[in-house]
Structure formats: structure tokens, C-alpha cells
C-alpha positions, 0 to 999 in steps of 0.5 A: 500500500502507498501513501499520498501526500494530499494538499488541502487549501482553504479558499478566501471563501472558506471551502476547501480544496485538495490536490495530490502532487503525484497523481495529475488531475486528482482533485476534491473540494468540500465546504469542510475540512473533514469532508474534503479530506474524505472526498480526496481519499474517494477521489484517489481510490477511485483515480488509482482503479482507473489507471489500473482498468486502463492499464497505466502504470500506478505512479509511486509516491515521491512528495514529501510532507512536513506534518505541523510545520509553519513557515512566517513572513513576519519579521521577528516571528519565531519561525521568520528564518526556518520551520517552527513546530505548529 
């Protein structure tokens, strides 16, 4: 079993949004969160049977997260030069 990374954005609107980097095209949105976060597992489920009925080739995964890390733009923020824990 392989494991995804998934990028979830809010929006200014305040929906979410979710993508994987390392399968093209696999893309969910949600007006929550957790509802996202679901979709985008059904989402990349049902994109790997896909590629498998199809015959393609399953990509392996090679992105790579930093789970609770926070990077600052503000000047004098503890995590202004470098990654802070979230």
C-alpha cells in the first residue's frame, strides 16, 4: 500500500480544496475540512482503479510532507528564518 501526500487549501471563501502532487488531475473540494479530506481519499481510490482498468502504470509516491510545520513572513516571528513546530 502507498501513501499520498494530499494538499488541502482553504479558499478566501472558506471551502476547501485538495490536490495530490503525484497523481495529475486528482482533485476534491468540500465546504469542510473533514469532508474534503474524505472526498480526496474517494477521489484517489477511485483515480488509482482507473489507471489500473486502463492499464497505466500506478505512479509511486515521491512528495514529501512536513506534518505541523509553519513557515512566517513576519519579521521577528519565531519561525521568520526556518520551520517552527505548529
Amino acid at each position: 500500500m502507498s501513501t499520498y501526500v494530499i494538499i488541502i487549501e482553504r479558499s478566501e471563501r472558506g471551502s476547501y480544496g485538495a490536490w495530490c502532487p503525484d497523481l495529475p488531475g486528482c482533485v476534491a473540494a468540500a465546504d469542510h475540512q473533514d469532508e474534503c479530506l474524505q472526498l480526496m481519499r474517494e477521489a484517489i481510490e477511485f483515480h488509482l482503479e482507473g489507471m489500473r482498468a486502463h492499464g497505466e502504470t500506478i505512479p509511486k509516491p515521491t512528495t514529501v510532507a512536513a506534518k505541523g510545520q509553519q513557515w512566517s513572513t513576519v519579521p521577528g516571528h519565531p519561525c521568520r528564518n526556518g520551520f517552527a513546530s505548529g
